[in-house]
C-alpha atoms as one frame of an Amber mdcrd trajectory, in Angstrom:
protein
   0.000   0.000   0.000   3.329   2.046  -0.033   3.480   4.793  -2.384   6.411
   4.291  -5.042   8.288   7.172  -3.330   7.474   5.442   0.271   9.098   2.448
  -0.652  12.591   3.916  -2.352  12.497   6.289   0.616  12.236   4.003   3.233
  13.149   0.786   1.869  15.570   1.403  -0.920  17.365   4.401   0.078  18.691
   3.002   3.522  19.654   0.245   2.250  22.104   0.874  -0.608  22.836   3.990
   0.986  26.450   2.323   2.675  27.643   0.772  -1.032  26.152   4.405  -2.486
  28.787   6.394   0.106  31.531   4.401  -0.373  31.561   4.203  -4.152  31.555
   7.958  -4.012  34.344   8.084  -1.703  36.138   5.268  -3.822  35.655   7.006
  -6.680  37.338  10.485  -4.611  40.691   8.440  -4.091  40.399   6.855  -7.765
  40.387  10.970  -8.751  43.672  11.587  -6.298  45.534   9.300  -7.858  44.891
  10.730 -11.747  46.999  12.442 -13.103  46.344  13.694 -16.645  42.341  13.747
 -17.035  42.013  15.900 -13.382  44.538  18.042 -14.739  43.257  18.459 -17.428
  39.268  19.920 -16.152  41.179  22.080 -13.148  43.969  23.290 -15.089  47.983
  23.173 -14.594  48.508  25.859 -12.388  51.448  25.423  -9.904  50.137  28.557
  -7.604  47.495  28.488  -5.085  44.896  30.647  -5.202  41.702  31.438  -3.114
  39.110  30.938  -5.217  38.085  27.011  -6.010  37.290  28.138  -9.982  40.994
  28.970 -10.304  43.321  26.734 -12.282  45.092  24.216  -9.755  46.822  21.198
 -10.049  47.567  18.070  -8.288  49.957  15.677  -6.256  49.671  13.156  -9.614
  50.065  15.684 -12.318  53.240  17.650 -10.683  54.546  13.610 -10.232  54.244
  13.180 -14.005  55.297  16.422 -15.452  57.913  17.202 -13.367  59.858  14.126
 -12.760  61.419  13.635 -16.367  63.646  17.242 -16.025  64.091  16.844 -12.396
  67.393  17.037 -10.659  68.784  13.666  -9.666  69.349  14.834  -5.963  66.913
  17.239  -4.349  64.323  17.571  -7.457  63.783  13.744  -7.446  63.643  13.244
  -3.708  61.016  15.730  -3.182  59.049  14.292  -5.841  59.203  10.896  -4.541
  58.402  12.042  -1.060  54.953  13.673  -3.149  54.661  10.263  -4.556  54.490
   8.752  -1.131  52.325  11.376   0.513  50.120  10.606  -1.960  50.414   7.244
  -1.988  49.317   8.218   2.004  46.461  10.004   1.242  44.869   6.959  -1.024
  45.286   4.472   0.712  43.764   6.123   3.841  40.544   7.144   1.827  40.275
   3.353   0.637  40.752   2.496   4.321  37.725   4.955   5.402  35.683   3.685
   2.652  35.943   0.195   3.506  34.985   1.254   6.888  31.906   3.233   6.402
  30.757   0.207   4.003  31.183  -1.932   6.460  30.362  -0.137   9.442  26.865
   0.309   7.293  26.495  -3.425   6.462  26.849  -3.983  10.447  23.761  -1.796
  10.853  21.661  -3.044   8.640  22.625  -6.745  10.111  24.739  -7.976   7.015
  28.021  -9.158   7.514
């Protein structure tokens, strides 16, 4: 006797709503670790500004343009200690997605 909204509300929503979150945050650390399709929609800019419609650019995309002409001593360290932070920083957003999936399976009685 449930409307169709009724039922994807309640039934539905909650539900899926743990696999929903942490494909989105999945999908977050998938977009950390790109290099040349994020650079390409925000821009290459190696400045950072205030505004979050400037150009910007990332961890992966400094990695990859930078490390061919970098110097072998400082220039290369520094962008294999980027590498690792972000290396870091993906691995802990896998880590928190995993939880919240399962910490949502757990409350809707799954395993």
């Amino acid at each position: 006797g449930a409307t169709r909204w009724e039922m994807i509300r309640t039934v539905v929503l909650p539900v899926s709503r743990p696999g929903m979150v942490g494909a989105v945050i999945l999908g977050l650390g998938r977009a950390f670790g790109e290099a040349i399709a994020v650079t390409q929609v925000i821009g290459n800019a190696t400045q950072i500004k205030a505004s979050l419609f400037a150009p910007a650019g990332t961890l992966a995309a400094q990695i990859a343009s930078e490390y061919q002409g970098a110097n072998p001593g400082l220039g290369q360290a520094s962008l294999i200690y980027l590498a690792a932070v972000l290396l870091v920083v993906s691995v802990l957003v896998n880590v928190i997605a995993r939880w919240l999936v399962s910490r949502g399976r757990i409350r809707m009685g799954g395993r």
